[in-house]
N, C-alpha and C positions, 0 to 999 in steps of 0.2 A: 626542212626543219626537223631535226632530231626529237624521240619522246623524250619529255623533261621528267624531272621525277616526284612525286607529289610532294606536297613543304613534308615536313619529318616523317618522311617516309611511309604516311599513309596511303592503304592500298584501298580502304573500303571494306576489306574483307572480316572486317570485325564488328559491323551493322548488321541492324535486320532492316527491313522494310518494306515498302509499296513493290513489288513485280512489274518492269517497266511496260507500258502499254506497248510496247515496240516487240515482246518478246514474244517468242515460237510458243512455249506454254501458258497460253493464255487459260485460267478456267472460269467457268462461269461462275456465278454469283453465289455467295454461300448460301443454304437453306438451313436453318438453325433447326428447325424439326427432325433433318437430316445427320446433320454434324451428334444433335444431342439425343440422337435415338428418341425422339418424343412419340413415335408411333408404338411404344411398345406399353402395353396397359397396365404396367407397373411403374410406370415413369409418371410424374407430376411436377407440376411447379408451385413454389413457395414463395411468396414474398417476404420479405426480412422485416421486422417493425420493431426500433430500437436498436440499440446500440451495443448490447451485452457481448459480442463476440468481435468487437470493433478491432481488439487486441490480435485476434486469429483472421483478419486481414476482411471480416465480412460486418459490412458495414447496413446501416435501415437505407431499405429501399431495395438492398438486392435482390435478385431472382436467386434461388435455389435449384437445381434439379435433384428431383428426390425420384430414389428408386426404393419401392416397397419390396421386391423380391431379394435387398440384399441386406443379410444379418448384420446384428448390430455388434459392433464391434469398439474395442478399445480408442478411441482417439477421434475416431470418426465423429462429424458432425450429425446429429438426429432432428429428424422431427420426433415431437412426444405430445399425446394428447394427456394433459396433467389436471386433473383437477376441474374440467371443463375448459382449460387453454390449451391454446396450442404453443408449444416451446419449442425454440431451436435452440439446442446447445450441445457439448462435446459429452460422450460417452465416457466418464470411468467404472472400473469395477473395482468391486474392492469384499473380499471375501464373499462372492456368489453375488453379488449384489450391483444390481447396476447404479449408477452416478451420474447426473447431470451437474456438468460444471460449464460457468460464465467463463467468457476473457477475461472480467473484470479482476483487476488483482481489490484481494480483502473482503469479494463475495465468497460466501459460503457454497459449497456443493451439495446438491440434494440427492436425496436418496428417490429414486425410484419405485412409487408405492406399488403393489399387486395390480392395484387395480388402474393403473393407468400403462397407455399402450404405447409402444415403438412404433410411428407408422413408417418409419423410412431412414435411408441415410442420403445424405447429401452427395451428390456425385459429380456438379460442378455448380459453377455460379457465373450468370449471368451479369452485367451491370451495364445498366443505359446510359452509365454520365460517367465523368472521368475528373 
């Protein structure tokens, strides 16, 4: 019996997916502490509560990894101790001055007072549901 060739022409080769249990490189089990550097004592995690950045793909409920040793920067997502809250939101600057802006389109952006602190930026996200 000759190979037949897949209905229109599909090979496969344009999926991702599961590594078949059958194969040679087999690895072991991910270690999330591992993967997201969590042994490093600038590293922490955040959980998300609300919805304000829903638009930039980070939704309540998510895990944050936040690194405190890297500067805060244009676009990047932050933690911010504001007022006695803690905020997640996107960094703008805008003449010397930094910016906390929502996804939300029609919120306003706030200004960044002295006396409240950068403690991090976000460096990846977690989510346990899908």
């Amino acid at each position: 019996m000759g190979q037949q060739e897949p209905p229109g022409g599909y090979t496969g080769a344009e999926t991702t997916g599961f590594v078949s249990p059958a194969g040679d490189s087999l690895e072991g089990p991910i270690d999330l502490e591992v993967a997201l550097d969590l042994r490093r004592p600038n590293r922490y995690l955040v959980r998300v509560s609300g919805d304000a950045l829903r638009e930039h793909g980070i939704l309540s409920e998510d895990i944050l990894v936040t690194d405190a040793a890297i500067p805060p920067r244009v676009g990047a997502v932050a933690i911010v101790m504001l007022h006695g809250d803690v905020v997640v939101a996107r960094l703008a600057l805008k003449d010397g001055t930094w910016w906390l802006q929502s996804g939300r389109r029609g919120r306003h952006s706030v200004a960044v007072p002295e006396d409240a602190e950068i403690w991090g930026v976000a460096t990846a996200l977690v989510r346990d549901r899908m």
